[in-house]
N, C-alpha and C positions, 0 to 999 in steps of 0.2 A: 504493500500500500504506500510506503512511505517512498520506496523508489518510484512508484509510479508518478505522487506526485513532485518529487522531483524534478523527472524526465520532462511532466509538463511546465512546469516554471521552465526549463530549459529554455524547452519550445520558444514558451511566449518569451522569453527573455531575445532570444533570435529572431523572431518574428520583428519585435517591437524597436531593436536595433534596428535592423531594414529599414523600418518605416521612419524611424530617426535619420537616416542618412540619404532619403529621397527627397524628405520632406527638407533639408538642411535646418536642424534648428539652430544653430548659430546664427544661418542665414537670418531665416525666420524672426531673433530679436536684434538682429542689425534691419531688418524691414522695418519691426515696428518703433524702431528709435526712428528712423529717417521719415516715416509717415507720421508719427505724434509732430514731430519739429515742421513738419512740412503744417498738419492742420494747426499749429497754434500761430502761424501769420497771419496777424492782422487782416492780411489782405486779402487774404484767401476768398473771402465769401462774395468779393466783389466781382467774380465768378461763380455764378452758380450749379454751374454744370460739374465745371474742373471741383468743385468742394467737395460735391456730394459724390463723385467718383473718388476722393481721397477721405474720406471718411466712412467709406464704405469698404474701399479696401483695409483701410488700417483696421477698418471692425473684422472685417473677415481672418484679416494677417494674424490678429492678437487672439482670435475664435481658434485658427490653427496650432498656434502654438500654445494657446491655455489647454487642448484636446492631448497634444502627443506631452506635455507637459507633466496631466494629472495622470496621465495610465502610466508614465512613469513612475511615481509619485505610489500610486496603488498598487502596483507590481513590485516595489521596493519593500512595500510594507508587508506584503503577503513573504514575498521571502526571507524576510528579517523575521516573520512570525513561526514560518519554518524550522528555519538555523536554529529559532531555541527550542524547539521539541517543546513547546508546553501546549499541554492538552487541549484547555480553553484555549490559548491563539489559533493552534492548528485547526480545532476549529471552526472558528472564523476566518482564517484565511481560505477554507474546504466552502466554505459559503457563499467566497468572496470570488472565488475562482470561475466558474461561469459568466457569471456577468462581465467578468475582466477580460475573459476570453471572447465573448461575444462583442464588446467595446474596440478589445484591439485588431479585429477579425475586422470591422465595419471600418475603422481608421485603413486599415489595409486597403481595403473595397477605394477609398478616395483617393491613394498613392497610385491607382489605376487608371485615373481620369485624366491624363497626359496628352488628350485631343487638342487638336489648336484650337479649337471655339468651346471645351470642353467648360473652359471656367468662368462658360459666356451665363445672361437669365435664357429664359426657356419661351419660346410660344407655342403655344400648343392652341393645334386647329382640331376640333371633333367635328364628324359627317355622320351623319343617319346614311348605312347602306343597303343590304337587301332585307325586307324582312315588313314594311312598311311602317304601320304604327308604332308596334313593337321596336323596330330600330327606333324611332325618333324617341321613343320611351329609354331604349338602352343609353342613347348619344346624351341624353341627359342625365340617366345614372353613371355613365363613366365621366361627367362635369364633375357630379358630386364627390367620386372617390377620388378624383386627383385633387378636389378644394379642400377636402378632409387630408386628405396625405399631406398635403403643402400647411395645413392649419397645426398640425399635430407636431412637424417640424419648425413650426414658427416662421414660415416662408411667407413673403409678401404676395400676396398675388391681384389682377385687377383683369377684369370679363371686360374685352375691347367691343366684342358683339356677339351676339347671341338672335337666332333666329327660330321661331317658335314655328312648328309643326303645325296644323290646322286640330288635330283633334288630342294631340298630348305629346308631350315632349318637344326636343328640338330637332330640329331640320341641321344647324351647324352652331357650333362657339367657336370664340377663340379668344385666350386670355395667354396672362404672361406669368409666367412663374419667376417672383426677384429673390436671388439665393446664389450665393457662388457656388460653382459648379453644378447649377438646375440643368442646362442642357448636356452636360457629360454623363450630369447624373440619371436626365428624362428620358434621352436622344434612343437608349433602346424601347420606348414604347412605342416608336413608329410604329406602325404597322395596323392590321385589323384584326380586331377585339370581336370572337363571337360568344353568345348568350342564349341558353337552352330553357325554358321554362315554361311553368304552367301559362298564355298568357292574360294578362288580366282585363286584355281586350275582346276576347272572343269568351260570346254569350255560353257555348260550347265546353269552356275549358278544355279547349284540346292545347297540345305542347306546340310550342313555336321556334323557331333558329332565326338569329334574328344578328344582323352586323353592324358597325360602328365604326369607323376607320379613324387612325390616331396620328396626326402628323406632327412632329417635333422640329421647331429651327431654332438655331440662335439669335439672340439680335444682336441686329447690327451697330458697329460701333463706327466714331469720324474712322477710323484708322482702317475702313475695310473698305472708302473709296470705292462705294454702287453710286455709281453716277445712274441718275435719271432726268433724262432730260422731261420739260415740263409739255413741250409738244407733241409728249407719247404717252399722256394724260388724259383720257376721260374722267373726269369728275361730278360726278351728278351728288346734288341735294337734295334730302325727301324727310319726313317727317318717321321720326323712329314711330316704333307699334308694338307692342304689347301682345300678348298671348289673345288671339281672335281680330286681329286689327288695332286694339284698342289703342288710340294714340297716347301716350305718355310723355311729350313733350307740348309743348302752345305754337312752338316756331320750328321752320325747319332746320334742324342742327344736324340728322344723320346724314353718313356720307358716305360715297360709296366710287373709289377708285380703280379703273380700269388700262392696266398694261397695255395699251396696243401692240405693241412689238411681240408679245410674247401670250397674251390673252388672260393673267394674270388679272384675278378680280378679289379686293379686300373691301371690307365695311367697316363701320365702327358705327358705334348709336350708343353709348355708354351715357345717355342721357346728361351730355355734359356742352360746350358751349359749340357751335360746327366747327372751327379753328381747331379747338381742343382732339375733336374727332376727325379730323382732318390730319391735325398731327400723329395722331395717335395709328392710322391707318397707312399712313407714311413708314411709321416703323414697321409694319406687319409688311406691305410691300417692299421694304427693302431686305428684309428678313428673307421673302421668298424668292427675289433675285439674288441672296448672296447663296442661296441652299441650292438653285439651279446652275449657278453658275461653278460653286463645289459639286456637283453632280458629273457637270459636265467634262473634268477638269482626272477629277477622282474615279471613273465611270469605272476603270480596268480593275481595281481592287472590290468594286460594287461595298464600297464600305457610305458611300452615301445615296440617298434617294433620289429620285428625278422624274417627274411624269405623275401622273393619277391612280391611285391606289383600286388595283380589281377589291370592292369592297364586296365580299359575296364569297360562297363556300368553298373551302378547299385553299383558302389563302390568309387564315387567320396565323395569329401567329400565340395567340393565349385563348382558352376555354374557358369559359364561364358556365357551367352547368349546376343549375337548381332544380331540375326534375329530370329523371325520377331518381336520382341521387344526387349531394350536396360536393362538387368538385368547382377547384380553379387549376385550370395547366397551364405552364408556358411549353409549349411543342418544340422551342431551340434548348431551354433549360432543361427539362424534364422535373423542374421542379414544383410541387403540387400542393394544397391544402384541402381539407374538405370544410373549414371555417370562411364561408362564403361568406357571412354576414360581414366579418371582422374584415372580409379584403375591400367587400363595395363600401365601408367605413371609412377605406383608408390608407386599411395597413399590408402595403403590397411593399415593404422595404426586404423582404426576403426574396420575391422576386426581382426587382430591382438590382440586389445587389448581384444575384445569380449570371443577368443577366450583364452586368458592368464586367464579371470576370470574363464571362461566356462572349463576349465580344474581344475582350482584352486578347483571349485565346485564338480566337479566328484572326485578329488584324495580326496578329505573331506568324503566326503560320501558312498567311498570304504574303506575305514582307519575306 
């Protein structure tokens, strides 16, 4: 027993090294000296863009190294409690050991996100695809578990547009998820999402299959240089709507911009000023000519996406089954739960992380 746990302290003691010398913590508090001294300039704020990109990284930088910091800090103490063979320590440190391993297992998971837009925020587009009501019923339940996932992590997030169904759910969203590393961490949910269940549409109760397609981009930052020019601009005004028509604005504010060159169409109607949704659909536009333009670019490794998603059977890429048993798969991972309730809540960070390695693995072995 006592070698065994040993051998684990080992482990994690080498596991937890690695991820100290990826992550450089040296580096790491030479970062956050240079970003505290950078925000305490007076003058800083007389930029608002440049501030709040340096107060966000210094918050991230210091989140980094407070993270590999304390699993230091609690991996020392577990084996300090070892080395004295006393009963009580032992076990507490035997208590302590799961969690600690589960902790530096997921730090690991993030020393994997070494994409170049990896430690970009996230947009994430949802579509209703085969299946009819049902789908616009699912494309709104999978809104909810990625608002719940990103709430549960303390992730900012903000619904650019939202298009309502005629008899329930949605037709499409698309919001942003604000979190370093959101699209390294999101970028493998691309793909289509199907859902098996009684449905609660049909008077009948017969079972349904029903699709939802997930599209993941980065946004875009000045330094990614998408030019768009303004004469490849369709731009139309129209009054946002509400679930049945209902309008929920007095003026027309929603907006709705169209790619010529490439037939690219974004909205926004976040019931805010047109300017504001104007702007705001600008960034989802350049978002998807930075993802098409890495598509086209990256096309030979197929490590990124490009084109319209067959949203319909045989091309999902996760399970969601509620009848006549209780399963979620991912079909690249093979990894599974039958706690369906706890995933559409939220808690899909085991798929996730499954999926950051299971990616990690495939760009190694294409490379």
């Amino acid at each position: 027993m006592a070698g065994d746990f040993a051998e684990e302290l080992k482990n994690l003691d080498a596991m937890l090294t690695g991820i100290e010398t990826v992550l450089d913590v040296e580096g790491l508090r030479r970062r956050v000296a240079e970003l505290e001294q950078e925000a305490a300039d007076p003058g800083l704020w007389s930029d608002q863009e440049r501030a709040q990109t340096v107060t966000r990284k210094l918050s991230s930088t210091r989140a980094d190294l407070t993270r590999v910091e304390g699993l230091r800090r609690r991996l020392d103490d577990v084996v300090a409690a070892f080395d004295l063979q006393d009963d009580d320590l032992m076990a507490e440190a035997a208590a302590e050991l799961p969690g600690l391993k589960k902790d530096i297992s997921a730090l690991e998971v993030r020393t994997l996100l070494s994409g170049e837009y990896d430690e970009r925020d996230a947009i994430i587009q949802l579509s209703a695809g085969a299946g009819g009501v049902d789908a616009a019923d699912w494309a709104a339940m999978l809104l909810r578990m990625y608002l719940r996932w990103a709430e549960r992590h303390g992730y900012t997030t903000e619904i650019y547009d939202t298009s309502e169904a005629e008899e329930a759910g949605l037709k499409s969203a698309t919001f942003v998820v604000k979190a370093p590393y959101a699209y390294g961490t999101l970028r493998s949910e691309h793909g289509v999402h199907r859902l098996v269940r009684i449905s609660p549409f049909d008077n009948q109760s017969r079972r349904q299959t029903s699709f939802a397609g997930v599209e993941v981009t980065p946004v875009v930052e000045q330094s990614d240089h998408v030019e768009i020019d303004e004469k490849d601009l369709r731009i139309d005004i129209f009054r946002s709507s509400g679930p049945g028509g209902q309008g929920v604005n007095t003026t027309d504010s929603a907006v709705r911009i169209t790619h010529l060159p490439t037939g690219i169409v974004v909205t926004c109607q976040n019931e805010r000023s047109q300017l504001q949704n104007k702007a705001a659909a600008m960034v989802v536009l350049q978002a998807k000519l930075l993802e098409r333009r890495r598509a086209e670019e990256a096309a030979e490794k197929q490590r990124l996406t490009g084109g319209p998603q067959d949203v319909s059977f045989g091309s999902q890429i996760r399970n969601y089954v509620l009848h006549p048993y209780q399963m979620v798969k991912d079909l690249r991972t093979e990894v599974e739960t039958s706690n369906t309730s706890a995933v559409l809540d939220g808690e899909i960070d085991e798929f996730i992380d499954a999926e950051i390695r299971w990616r990690r693995a495939n760009e190694t072995n294409v490379g």
